[in-house]
matplotlib code that plots the C-alpha trace (Angstrom):
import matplotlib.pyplot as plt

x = [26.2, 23.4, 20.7, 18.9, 14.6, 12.4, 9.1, 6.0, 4.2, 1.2, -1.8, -0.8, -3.7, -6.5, -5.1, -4.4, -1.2, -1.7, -0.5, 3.1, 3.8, 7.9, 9.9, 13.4, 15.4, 19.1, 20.0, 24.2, 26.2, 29.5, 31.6, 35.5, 35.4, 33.7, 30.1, 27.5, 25.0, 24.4, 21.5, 19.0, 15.7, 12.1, 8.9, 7.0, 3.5, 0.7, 0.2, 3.6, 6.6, 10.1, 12.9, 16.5, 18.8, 23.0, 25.7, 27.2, 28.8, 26.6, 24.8, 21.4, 21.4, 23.2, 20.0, 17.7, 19.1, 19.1, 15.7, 14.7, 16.4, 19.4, 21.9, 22.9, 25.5, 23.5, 23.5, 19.5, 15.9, 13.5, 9.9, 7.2, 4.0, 4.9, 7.2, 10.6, 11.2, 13.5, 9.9, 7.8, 10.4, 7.4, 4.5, 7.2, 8.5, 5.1, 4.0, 7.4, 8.4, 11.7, 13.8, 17.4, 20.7, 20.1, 17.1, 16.1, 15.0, 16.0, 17.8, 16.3, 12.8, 11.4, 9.2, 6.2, 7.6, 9.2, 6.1, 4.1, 6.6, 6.4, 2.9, 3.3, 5.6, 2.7, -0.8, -3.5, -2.2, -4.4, -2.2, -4.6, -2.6, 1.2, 1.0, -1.1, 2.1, 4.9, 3.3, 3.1, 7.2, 7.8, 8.5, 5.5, 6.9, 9.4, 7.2, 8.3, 12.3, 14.8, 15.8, 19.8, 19.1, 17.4, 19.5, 20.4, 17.8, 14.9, 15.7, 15.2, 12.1, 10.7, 11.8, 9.9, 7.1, 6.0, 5.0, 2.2, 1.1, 2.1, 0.0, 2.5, 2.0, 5.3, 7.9, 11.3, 13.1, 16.1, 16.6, 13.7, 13.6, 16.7, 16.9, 13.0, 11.8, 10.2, 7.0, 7.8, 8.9, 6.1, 3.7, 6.0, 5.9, 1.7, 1.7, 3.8, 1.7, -1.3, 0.0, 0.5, -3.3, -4.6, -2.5, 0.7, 3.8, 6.9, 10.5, 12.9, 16.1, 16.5, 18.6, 15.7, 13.8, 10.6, 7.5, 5.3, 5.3, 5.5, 4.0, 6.9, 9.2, 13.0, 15.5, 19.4, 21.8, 24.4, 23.1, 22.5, 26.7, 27.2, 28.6]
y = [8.8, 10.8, 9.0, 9.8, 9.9, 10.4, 10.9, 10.2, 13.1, 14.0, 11.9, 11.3, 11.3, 11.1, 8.1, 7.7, 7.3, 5.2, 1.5, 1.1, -1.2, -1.1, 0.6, 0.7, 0.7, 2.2, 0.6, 0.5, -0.3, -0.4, -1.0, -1.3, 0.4, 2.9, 4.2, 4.4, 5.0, 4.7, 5.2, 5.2, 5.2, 5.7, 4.3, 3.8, 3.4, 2.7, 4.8, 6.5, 6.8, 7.5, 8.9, 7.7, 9.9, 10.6, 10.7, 7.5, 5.4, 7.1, 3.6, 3.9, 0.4, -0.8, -0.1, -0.8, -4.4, -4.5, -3.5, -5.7, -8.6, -9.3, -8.3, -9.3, -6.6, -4.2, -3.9, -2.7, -4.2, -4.5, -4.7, -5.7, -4.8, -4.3, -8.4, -8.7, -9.6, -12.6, -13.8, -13.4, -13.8, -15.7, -13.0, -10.3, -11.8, -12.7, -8.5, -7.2, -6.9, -5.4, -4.0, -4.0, -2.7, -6.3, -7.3, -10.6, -12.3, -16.0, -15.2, -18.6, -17.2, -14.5, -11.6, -13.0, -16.6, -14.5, -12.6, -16.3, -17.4, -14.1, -14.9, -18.4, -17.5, -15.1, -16.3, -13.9, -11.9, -11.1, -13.5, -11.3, -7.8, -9.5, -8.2, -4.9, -4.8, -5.8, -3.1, 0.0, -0.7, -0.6, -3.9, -4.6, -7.1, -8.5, -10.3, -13.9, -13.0, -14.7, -12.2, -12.8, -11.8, -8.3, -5.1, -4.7, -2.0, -4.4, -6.7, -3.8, -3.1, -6.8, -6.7, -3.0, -4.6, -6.4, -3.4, -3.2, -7.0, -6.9, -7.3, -6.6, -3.7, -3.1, -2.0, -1.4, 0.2, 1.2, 3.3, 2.5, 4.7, 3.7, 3.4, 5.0, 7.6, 10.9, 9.4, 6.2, 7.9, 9.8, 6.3, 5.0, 8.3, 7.7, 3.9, 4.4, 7.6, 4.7, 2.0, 4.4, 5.8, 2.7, 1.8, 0.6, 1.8, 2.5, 3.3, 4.0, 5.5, 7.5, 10.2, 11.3, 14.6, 12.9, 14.8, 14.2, 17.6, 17.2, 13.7, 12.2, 12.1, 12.0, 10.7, 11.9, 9.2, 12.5, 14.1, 11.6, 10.9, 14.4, 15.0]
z = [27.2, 25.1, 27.1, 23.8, 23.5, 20.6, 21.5, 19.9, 17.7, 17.8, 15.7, 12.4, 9.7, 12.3, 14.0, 17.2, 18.3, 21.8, 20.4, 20.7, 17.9, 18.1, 21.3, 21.6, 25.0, 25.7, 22.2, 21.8, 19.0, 18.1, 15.2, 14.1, 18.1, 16.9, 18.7, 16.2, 19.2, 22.3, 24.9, 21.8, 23.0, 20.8, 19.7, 17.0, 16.9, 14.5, 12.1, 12.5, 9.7, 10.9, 8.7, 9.8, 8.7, 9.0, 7.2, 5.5, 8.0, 10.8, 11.1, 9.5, 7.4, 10.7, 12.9, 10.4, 10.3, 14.2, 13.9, 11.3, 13.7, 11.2, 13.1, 16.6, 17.3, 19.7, 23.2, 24.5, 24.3, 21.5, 22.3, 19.9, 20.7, 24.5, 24.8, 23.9, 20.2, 21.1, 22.9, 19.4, 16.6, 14.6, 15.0, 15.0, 11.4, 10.1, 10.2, 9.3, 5.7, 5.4, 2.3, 2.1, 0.3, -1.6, -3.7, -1.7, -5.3, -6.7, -9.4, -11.2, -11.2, -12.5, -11.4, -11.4, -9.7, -7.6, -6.1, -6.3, -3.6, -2.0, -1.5, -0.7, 2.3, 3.4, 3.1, 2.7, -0.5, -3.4, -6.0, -8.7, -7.7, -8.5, -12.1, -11.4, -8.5, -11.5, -13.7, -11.1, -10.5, -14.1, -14.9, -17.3, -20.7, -17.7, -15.8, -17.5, -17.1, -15.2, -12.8, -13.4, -17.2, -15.4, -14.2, -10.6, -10.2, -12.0, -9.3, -6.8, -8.2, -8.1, -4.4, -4.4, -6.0, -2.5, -1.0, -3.1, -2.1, 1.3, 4.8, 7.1, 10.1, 10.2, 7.0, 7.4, 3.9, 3.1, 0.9, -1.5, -3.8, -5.5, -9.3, -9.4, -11.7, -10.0, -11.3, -9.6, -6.3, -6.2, -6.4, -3.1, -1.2, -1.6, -1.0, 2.2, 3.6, 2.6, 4.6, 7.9, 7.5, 7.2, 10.4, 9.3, 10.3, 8.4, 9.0, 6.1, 5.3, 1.8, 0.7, -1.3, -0.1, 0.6, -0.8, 2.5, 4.2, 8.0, 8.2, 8.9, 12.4, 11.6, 14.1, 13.3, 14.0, 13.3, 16.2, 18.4, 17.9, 18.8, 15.5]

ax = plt.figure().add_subplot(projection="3d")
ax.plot(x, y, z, "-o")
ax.set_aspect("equal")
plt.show()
């Protein structure tokens, strides 16, 4: 049993880090009867960004998706904002925006319909910054495609594209920076170190070596294994 604890840092960006926005208690999963991990306990708060890293098959996408309340196959507690998520699955939903391995776009629609439902599903978005938000992920001329006649990573990028619409406190990525130019990965690393000094929180998994310095608290599924 690792009985395993990642405490809190210090203030991030001059924001105080005494609101517990997500907190994770003796979390266990296995799979093919294999541990992934056990005893996993941490917190995030506002204004916080975690790094999950590990080697493939250490579990990353797995937690993220446990986290991101997609998966079922965890032993534990997950709190939101101090209740158990199972108790505030709406308001939990409603400030998470999560992105995963696959795009999440209607293949019928394009960029820009896409975003417009996006919106529609979320009220409160600017519907004016959808084609400033198309044109900062490098899909300017595409915003009229149908996404099935787009590449697999322009369909990551118009699923990329919400994080510049989005109003959500809480963002869970996977790997994000996928099929993104060094100019383009630059423009996320700034929008998420945005989002968490404006209060937002972020945790994310990427096998890119994130430009951000020490502003960001990693937790190492690898270790936390023993491996």
């Amino acid at each position: 049993m690792n009985n395993t604890e990642v405490r809190a840092g210090d203030c991030l960006w001059g924001i105080g880090l005494s609101t517990t926005l997500l907190q994770v208690e003796n979390l266990f999963c296995e799979r093919d009867e294999r541990i992934l991990f056990e005893d996993l306990n941490f917190s995030l708060n506002l204004g916080e960004v975690i790094q999950i890293e590990g080697q493939n098959g250490s579990g990353k996408t797995t937690l993220l998706r446990i986290l991101s309340g997609l998966s079922n196959n965890y032993e534990g507690e997950i709190y939101w904002q101090g209740e158990p998520v199972s108790d505030v699955k709406d308001e939990f939903r409603s400030e998470l925006l999560y992105f995963g391995h696959h795009p999440g776009v209607k293949a019928i629609l394009s960029p820009e319909e896409n975003l417009r439902w996006y919106a529609a599903m979320h009220p409160g978005i600017d519907e004016s910054q959808i084609f400033p938000a198309l044109e900062k992920v490098g899909l300017r001329g595409y915003e009229d495609s149908p996404c099935h006649t787009l590449s697999a990573g322009q369909n990551r990028r118009v699923s990329l594209a919400r994080l510049y619409l989005s109003q959500a406190k809480l963002w869970i990525l996977d790997e994000p920076f996928t099929a993104i130019d060094k100019k383009g990965v630059a423009e996320k690393e700034n929008l998420i170190l945005e989002h968490a000094s404006n209060g937002g929180s972020v945790i994310l998994t990427t096998h890119h070596e994130l430009g951000v310095g020490d502003k960001i608290r990693r937790l190492n599924l690898d270790e936390l294994a023993g491996t």
